[in-house]
N, C-alpha and C positions, 0 to 999 in steps of 0.2 A: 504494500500500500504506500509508503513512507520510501523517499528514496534513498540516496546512498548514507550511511551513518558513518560518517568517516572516525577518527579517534580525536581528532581537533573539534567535531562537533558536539560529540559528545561531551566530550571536559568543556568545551565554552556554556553548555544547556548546564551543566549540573555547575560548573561556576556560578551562573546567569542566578538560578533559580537560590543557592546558596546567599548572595549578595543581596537577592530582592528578601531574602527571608531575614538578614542582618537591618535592613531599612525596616521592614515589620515591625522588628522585637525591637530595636532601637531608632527609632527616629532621631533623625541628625539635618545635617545640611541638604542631605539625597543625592550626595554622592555613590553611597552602595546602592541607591535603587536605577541612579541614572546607567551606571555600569552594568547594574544586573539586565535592564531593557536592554542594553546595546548588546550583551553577551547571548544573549538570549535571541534573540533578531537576528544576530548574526549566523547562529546556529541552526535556525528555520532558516535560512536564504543557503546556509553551506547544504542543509537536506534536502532540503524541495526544491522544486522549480515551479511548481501548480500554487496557485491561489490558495485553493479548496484546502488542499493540505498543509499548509502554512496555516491557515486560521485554525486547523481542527489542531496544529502544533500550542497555539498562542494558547487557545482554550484549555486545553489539557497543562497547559504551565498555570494559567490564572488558578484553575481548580485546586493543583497541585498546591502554589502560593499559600492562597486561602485557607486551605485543610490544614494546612504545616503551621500557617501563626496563628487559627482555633484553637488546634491540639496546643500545644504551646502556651496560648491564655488558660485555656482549660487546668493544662498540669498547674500553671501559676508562676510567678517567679519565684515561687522558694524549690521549685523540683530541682532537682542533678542534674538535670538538663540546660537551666538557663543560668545554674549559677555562678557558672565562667563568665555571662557577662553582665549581672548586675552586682553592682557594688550593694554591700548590704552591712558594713561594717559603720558604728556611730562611734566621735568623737565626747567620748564622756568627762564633764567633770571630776568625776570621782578615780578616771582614770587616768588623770592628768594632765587630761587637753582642754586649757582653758584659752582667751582670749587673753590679750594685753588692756591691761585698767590701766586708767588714769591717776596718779598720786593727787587724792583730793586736799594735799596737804594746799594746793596751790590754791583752791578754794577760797576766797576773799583778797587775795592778794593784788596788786597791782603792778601792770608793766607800759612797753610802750609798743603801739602798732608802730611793725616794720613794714609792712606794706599796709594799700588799704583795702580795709574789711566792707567787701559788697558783697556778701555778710562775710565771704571767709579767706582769709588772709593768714599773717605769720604774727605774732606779737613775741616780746622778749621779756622773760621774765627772771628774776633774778639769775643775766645770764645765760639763761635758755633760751633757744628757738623754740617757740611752741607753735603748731596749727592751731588754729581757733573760728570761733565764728561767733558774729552775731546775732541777736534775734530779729533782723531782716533789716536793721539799721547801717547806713552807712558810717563808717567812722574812717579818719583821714588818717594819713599815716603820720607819726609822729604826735596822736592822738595819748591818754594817758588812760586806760582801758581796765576793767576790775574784772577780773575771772568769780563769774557768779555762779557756776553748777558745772559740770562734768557728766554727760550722757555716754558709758564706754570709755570711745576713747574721743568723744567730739566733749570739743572744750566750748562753753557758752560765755561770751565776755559781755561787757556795755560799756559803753563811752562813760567814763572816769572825771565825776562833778568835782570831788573838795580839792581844792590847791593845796590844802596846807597839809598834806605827806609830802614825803619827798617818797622817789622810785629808786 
């Protein structure tokens, strides 16, 4: 029925159908799916020459597709099967992956914007560079700035009223 099955068509069809089943289970850019249609195409133009049988090809690949990422949601991604390629492991606190805090020592303190803050800029604080922002206000550079709260690691400042501290 089907014509010649060379050994290049074969490995290009079961590439084909391998890549479109990696775009299934992992959605991404659609790189492995644009590869998998061209391997796949190619492989129905290397076997047929008829119309008719190049489509009854496509069809029997969709079906095949289809059935292969069913099965596959069905098992679930916790089965043996897809656990090579979902990541399933969590960074825990208690296991020692935390994030980088802020020293709230810096907390009411004062320094001066080094650049200016629309809202977020560098200010210097005893000596430090610090990223900072403000709460949607513009302050000029060389402004005198009060670090009011710490979100993380996002530092919250305000333009800096009393003159009579020094920085």
């Amino acid at each position: 029925m089907f014509g010649e099955w060379s050994l290049i068509s074969i490995f290009l069809y079961i590439i084909g159908l391998m890549l479109l089943l990696i775009e299934g289970i992992i959605p991404g850019f659609g790189i492995p799916g644009i590869a998998g249609i061209v391997c796949v195409v190619i492989s129905v133009a290397l076997i047929t020459s008829n119309i008719y049988e190049a489509m009854i090809l496509v069809i029997i690949t969709l079906v095949l597709f289809i059935s292969a990422i069913v099965l596959l949601y069905k098992l679930g991604y916790g089965s043996k099967f897809l656990k090579f390629l979902v990541l399933n492991t969590e960074q825990k606190r208690e296991e020692g992956y935390t994030s980088l805090e802020f020293d709230n020592s810096y907390i009411g303190k004062v320094g001066i914007a080094e650049t200016i803050l629309r809202p977020a800029g560098i200010i210097t604080v005893e000596d430090k560079r610090i990223n900072a922002q403000s709460r949607g206000e513009f302050i000029d550079k060389g402004s005198k700035v009060e670090i009011i709260e710490s979100e993380g690691m996002k530092i919250i400042v305000r333009k800096f009223e009393k003159e009579d501290i020094n920085v």
